[in-house]
C-alpha positions as CSV (number, residue, x, y, z in Angstrom):
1,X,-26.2,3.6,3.5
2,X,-26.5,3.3,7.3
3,X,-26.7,-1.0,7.4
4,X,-23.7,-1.0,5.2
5,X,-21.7,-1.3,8.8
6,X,-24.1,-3.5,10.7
7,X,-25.0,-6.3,7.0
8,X,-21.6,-7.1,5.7
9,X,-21.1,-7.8,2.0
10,X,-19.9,-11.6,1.1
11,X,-18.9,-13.1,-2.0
12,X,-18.4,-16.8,-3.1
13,X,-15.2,-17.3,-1.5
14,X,-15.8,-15.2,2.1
15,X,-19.9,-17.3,1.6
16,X,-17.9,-20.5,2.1
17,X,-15.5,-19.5,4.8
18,X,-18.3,-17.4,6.7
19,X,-21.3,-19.3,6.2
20,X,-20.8,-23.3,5.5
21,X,-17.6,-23.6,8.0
22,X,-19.5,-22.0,10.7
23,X,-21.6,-22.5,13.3
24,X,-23.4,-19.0,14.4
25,X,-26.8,-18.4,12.9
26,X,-26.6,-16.2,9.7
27,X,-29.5,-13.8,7.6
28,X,-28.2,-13.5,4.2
29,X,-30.3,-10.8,2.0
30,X,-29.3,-11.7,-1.7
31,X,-30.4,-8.5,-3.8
32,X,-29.0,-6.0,-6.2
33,X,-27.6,-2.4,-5.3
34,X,-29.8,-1.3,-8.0
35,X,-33.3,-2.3,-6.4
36,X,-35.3,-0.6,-3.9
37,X,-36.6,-3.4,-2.7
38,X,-33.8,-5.0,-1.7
39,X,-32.5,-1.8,-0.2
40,X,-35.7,-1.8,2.1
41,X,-35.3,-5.0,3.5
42,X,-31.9,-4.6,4.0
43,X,-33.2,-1.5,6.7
44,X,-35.4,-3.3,8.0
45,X,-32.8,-6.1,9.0
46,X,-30.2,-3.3,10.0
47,X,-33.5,-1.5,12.8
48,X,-34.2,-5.3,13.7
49,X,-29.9,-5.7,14.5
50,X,-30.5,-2.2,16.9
51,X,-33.5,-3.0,18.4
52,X,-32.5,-6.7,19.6
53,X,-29.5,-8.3,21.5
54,X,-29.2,-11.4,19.3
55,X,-25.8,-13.8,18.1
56,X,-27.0,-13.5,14.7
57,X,-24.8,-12.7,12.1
58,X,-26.5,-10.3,8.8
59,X,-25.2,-10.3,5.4
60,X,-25.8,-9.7,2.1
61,X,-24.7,-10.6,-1.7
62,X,-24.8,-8.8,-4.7
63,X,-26.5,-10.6,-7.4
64,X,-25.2,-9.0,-10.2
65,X,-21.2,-9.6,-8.6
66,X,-22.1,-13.3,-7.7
67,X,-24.5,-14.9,-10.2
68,X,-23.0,-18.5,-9.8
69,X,-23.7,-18.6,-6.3
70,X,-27.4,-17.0,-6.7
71,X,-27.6,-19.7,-9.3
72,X,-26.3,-22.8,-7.2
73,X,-29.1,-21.6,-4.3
74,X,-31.5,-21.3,-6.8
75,X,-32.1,-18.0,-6.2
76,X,-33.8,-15.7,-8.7
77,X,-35.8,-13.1,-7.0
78,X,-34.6,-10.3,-5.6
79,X,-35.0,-9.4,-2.6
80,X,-34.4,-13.5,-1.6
81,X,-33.9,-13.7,2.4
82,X,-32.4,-17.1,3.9
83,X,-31.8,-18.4,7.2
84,X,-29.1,-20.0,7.8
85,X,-28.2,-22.4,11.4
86,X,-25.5,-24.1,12.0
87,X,-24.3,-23.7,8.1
88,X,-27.5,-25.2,6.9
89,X,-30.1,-23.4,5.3
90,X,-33.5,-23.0,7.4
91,X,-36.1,-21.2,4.8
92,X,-35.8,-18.9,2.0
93,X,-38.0,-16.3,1.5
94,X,-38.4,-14.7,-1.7
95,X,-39.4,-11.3,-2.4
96,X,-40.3,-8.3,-0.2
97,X,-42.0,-8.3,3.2
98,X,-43.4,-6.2,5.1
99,X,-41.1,-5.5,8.3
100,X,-43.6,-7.0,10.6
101,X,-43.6,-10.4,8.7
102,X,-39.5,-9.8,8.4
103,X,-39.1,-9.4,12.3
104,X,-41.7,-12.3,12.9
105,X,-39.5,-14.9,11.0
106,X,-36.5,-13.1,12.6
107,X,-37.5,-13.5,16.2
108,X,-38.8,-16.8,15.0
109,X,-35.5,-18.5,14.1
110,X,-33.4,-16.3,16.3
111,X,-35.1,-15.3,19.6
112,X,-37.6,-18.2,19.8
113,X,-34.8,-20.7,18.8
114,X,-32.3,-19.1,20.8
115,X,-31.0,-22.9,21.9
């Protein structure tokens, strides 16, 4: 897949290092290789990283490899989207949007916000 070199995989222990102990803003798609859905959105995020000069970092997890951490977030649905800023979770959106909603709430947390 194309985005596999722009959306780096994490697990629990790179999540922690990555994510919590830093400050740079961070997309996390949480989905499973398996679904369609969550191979869309992850696309979408990978055209959004072309098309815009932003400091944001994109990831994504594997539910099936990391189920304890899916569970801790309280994530269940598949494609789940969060934000992340400053290693604190903005929103998380559950389930597939359509890339115009997807690049709304990206340019709205990482363009907009850019401070």
């Amino acid at each position: 897949m194309p985005y596999k070199k722009i959306i780096k995989e994490l697990n629990s222990e790179t999540f922690n290092q990555i994510i919590l102990n830093k400050q740079e803003p961070s997309v996390i798609v949480f989905g499973a290789e398996w679904s369609g859905k969550s191979e869309m959105v992850l696309s979408m995020i990978a055209q959004f990283s072309k098309n815009n000069s932003t400091k944001v970092r994109f990831y994504r997890i594997y539910a099936d490899k990391e189920t304890e951490l899916c569970a801790s977030l309280g994530i269940n649905i598949f494609p789940s989207i969060v934000f992340y800023k400053k290693g604190n979770i903005e929103e998380i959106v559950q389930g597939l949007l359509s890339s115009n909603k997807l690049e709304a709430k990206l340019q709205e947390y990482y363009l907009a916000k850019a401070s």
